[in-house]
C-alpha positions in Angstrom: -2.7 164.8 176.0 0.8 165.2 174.4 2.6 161.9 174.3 5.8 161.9 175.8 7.6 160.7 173.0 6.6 161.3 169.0 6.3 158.7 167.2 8.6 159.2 163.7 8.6 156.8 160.8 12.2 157.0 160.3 14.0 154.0 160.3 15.7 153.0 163.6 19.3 152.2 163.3 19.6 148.8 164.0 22.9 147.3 165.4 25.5 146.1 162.8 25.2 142.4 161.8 27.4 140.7 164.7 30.2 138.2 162.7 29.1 134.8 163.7 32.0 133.6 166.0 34.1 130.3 164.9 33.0 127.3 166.2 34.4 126.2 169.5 37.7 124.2 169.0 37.2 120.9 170.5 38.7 120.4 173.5 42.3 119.7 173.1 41.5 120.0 169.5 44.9 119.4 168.0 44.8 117.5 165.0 47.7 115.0 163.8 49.6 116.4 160.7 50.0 112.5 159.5 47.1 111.0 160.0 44.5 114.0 160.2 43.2 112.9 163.4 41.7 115.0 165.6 42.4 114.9 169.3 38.8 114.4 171.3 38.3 115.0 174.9 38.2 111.2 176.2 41.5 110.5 174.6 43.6 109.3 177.5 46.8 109.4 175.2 49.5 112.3 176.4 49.0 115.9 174.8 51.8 115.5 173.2 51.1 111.8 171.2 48.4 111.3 168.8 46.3 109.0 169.9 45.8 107.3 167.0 49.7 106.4 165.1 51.3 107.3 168.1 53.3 110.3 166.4 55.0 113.0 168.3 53.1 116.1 167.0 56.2 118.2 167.0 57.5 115.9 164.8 55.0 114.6 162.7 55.6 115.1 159.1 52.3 115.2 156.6 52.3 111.0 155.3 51.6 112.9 151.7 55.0 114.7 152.4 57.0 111.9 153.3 55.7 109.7 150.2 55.9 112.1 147.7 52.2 111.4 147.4 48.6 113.6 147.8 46.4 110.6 149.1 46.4 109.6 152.7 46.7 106.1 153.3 44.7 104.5 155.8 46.4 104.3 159.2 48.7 101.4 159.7 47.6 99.3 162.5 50.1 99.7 165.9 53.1 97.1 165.8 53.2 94.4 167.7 56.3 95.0 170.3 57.3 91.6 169.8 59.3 90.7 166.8 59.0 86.9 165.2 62.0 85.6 166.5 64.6 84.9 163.6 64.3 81.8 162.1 67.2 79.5 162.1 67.9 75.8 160.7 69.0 74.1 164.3 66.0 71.9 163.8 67.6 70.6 160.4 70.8 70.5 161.5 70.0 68.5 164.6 68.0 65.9 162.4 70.7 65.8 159.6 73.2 65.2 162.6 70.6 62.8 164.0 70.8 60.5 160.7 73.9 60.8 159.7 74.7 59.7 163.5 72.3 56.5 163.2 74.0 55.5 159.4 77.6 55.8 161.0 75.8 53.5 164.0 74.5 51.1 161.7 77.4 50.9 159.2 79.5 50.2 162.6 77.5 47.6 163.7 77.0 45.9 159.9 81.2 46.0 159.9 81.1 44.7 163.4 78.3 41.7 162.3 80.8 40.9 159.7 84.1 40.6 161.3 82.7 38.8 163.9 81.4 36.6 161.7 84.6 36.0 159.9 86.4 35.3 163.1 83.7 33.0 164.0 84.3 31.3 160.7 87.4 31.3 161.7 87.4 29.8 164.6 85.5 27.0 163.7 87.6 26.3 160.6 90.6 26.3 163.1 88.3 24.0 165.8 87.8 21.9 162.9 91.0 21.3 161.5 92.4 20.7 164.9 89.8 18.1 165.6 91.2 16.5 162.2 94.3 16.8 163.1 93.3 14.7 167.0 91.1 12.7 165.2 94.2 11.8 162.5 96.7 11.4 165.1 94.6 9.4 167.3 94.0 7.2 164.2 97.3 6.5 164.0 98.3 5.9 167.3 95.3 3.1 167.4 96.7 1.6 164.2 100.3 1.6 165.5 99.2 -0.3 168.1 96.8 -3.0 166.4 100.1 -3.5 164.4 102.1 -4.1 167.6 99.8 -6.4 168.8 99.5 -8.3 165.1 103.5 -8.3 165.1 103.0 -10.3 168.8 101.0 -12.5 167.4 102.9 -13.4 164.0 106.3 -13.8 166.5 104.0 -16.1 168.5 103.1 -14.5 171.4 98.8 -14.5 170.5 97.8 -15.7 173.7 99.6 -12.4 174.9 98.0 -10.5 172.2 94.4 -11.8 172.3 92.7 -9.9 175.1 93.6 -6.7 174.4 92.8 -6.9 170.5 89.5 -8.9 172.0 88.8 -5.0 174.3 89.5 -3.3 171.1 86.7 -5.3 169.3 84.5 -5.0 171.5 84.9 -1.1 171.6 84.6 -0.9 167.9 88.2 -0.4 166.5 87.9 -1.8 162.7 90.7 -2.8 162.5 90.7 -4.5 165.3 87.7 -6.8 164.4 89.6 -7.8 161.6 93.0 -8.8 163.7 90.5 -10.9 165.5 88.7 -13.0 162.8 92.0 -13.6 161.1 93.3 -14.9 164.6 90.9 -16.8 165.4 90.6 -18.3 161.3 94.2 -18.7 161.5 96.2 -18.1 158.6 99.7 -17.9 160.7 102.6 -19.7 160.9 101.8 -20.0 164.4 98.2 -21.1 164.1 97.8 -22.2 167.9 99.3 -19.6 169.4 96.7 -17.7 170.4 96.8 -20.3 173.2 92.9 -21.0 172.7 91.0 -23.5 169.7 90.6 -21.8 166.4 86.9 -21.0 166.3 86.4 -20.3 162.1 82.8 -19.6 163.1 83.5 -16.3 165.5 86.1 -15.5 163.2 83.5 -15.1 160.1 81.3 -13.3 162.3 84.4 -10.2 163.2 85.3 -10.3 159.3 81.8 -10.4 158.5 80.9 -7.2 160.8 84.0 -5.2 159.7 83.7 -5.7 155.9 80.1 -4.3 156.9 81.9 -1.1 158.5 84.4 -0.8 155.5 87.2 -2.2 155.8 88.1 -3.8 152.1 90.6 -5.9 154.1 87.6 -8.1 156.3 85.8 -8.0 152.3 88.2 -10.0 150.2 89.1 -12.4 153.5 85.4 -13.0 153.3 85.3 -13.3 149.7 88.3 -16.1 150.0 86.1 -17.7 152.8 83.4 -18.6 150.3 85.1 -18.8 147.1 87.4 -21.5 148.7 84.6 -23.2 150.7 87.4 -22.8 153.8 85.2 -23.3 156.6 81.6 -23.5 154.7 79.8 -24.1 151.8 81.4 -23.0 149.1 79.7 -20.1 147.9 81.4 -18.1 144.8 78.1 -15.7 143.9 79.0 -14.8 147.7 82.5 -14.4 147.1 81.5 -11.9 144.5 79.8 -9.7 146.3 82.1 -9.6 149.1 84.8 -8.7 146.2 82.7 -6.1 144.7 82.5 -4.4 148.0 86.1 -3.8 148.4 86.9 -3.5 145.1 84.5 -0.3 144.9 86.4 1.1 147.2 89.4 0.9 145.0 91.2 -1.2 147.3 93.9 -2.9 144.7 93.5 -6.4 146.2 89.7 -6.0 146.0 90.2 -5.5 142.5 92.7 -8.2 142.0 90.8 -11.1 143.6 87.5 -10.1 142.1 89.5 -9.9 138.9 90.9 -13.2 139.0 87.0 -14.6 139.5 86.1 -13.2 136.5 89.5 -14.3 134.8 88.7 -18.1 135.5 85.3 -18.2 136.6 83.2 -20.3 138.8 79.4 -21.5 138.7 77.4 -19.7 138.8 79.5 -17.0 138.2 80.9 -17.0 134.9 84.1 -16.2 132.8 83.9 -12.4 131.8 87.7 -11.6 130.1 86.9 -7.9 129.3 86.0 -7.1 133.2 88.2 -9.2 134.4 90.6 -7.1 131.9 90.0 -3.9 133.4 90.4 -5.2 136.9 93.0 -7.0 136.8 94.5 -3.6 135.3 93.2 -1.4 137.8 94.5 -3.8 140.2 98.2 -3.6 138.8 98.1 0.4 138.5 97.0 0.9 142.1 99.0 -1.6 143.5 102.3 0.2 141.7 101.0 3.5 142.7 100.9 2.6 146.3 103.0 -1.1 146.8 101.6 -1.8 150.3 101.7 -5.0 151.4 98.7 -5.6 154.0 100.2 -8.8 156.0 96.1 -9.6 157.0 95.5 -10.7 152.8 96.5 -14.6 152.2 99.2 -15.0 149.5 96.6 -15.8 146.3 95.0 -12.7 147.2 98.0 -10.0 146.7 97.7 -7.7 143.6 101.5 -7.9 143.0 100.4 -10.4 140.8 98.4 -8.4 138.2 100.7 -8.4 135.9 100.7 -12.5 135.3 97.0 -13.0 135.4 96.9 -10.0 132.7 99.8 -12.5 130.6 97.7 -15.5 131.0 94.4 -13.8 130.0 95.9 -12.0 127.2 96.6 -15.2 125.4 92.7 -15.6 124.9 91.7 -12.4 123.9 91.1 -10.7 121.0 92.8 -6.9 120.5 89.7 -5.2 120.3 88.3 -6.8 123.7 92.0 -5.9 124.7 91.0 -1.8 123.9 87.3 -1.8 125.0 88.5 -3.2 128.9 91.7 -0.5 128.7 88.9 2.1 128.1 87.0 1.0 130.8 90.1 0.8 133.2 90.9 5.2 132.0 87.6 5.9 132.6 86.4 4.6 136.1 87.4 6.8 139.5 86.7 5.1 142.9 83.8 5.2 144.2 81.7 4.9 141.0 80.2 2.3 140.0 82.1 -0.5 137.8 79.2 -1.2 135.2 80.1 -4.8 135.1 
């Protein structure tokens, strides 16, 4: 049997070699000139935008073009589409306003602290000066009328007199308590005219109490008292003391009667010229500086006569006894002790 077909060992022709065809582009394959991404399939971004920077592709230019550069640069993350808000110094300026408000407060009040306080001062230095001033006139009005009343009594009209210098005792007018003694002690041309016995005793115990409040006057009335014995016991140590009260004061008859004590002396107290020197001179200066003649003080006990119990002490003294009590004298103030 004849086969249909004879079998030849020539080579078949076999079909050219088929080009293998390019791989499929990705879908939407486009790839980003600037950041060489390549669009994928699950990219929701338009076709138009890379996905990835965002670029227009139409408008993309290669990053290595625009830089000058080869080398891509890793992609820049996406900016934020809020901007940091600009920074501006109201904070600084509000607290620099704030403290320069508080000094301007302060330095205001501090100005205000003071000026009140001056006007306080002030005032008070005003209040006090016008107290002085009531207090000084008032003074004066009292004494003006204790010296009425003392005139009424000298012209004999003390039973007139007595009560109301009594009231003024009794409310604690100085003055006063001395009017009284030396009313009631006598001393007065018109002795009883006070229209009541002399009562010596009461009288000591007014001078007594105002020569304890200060008044030099009440002091060498008391001093006479006991270095007289006019009344009492005579008493000189007692008389001194009353003496040295007023005549610490400076009070020129003070000085003069005290003086005259130590001038001629009397036990136990006993003759001292050089202190009785100096007081007697102290006695005479005040006394010119201020002539005042006190119509209260007995005759013996006014320092107008200085000056003669100086002449009659002089004549038994020696010159440099003279110069130690003159020294004495230029150096004492009132007020300080005597040193005797």
């Amino acid at each position: 049997m004849k086969p249909d077909t004879e079998l030849s060992l020539a080579p078949l022709d076999t079909p050219a070699a088929a080009t293998p065809a390019p791989p499929p582009a990705p879908p939407g394959g486009r790839t980003c000139p600037r950041c060489h991404y390549t669009r994928q399939s699950t990219d929701t971004a338009p076709a138009w935008q890379c996905p990835r920077c965002e670029v227009v592709y139409d408008k993309a230019v290669p990053r290595s073009r625009a830089r000058g550069g080869d080398e891509d640069e890793a992609p820049r993350p996406a900016r934020s589409t809020r901007q940091a808000a600009p920074q501006r110094p109201w904070t600084l300026i509000a607290l620099g306003g704030a403290v320069l408000a508080g000094a301007a407060l302060l330095a205001w009040k501090a100005a205000d602290d003071r000026d009140r306080a001056t006007q306080q001062a002030a005032r008070a230095a005003s209040d006090a000066r016008a107290a002085q001033v009531d207090d000084t006139r008032a003074s004066q009005d009292m004494r003006a009328r204790i010296d009425a009343l003392e005139r009424q009594w000298r012209m004999g009209e003390g039973a007139r007199s007595l009560p109301e210098v009594r009231t003024l005792a009794d409310q604690g007018e100085v003055r006063a308590m001395t009017l009284l003694g030396c009313m009631l002690l006598g001393g007065s041309p018109y002795r009883d005219a006070i229209g009541t016995p002399l009562d010596p005793a009461e009288a000591q115990r007014w001078l007594e109490r105002a020569a304890t409040l200060g008044d030099p006057v009440a002091a060498v009335r008391l001093g006479g008292i006991y270095e007289r014995g006019e009344h009492t016991a005579r008493q000189p140590s007692l008389a001194e003391n009353w003496y040295l009260r007023a005549a610490r004061q400076g009070h020129s008859a003070g000085l003069y009667s005290l003086g005259m004590l130590y001038a001629h002396g009397a036990d136990p107290v006993s003759q001292r010229p050089i202190p009785a020197w100096m007081l007697l001179t102290l006695a005479d200066r005040t006394y010119r500086a201020a002539p005042e003649r006190d119509e209260l003080l007995p005759e013996r006990h006014r320092p107008s006569s200085a000056r003669a119990g100086l002449s009659r002490l002089k004549e038994r003294m020696h010159p440099s006894d003279i110069a130690e009590a003159e020294r004495l004298a230029d150096a004492w103030k009132p007020g300080q002790p005597l040193g005797l």
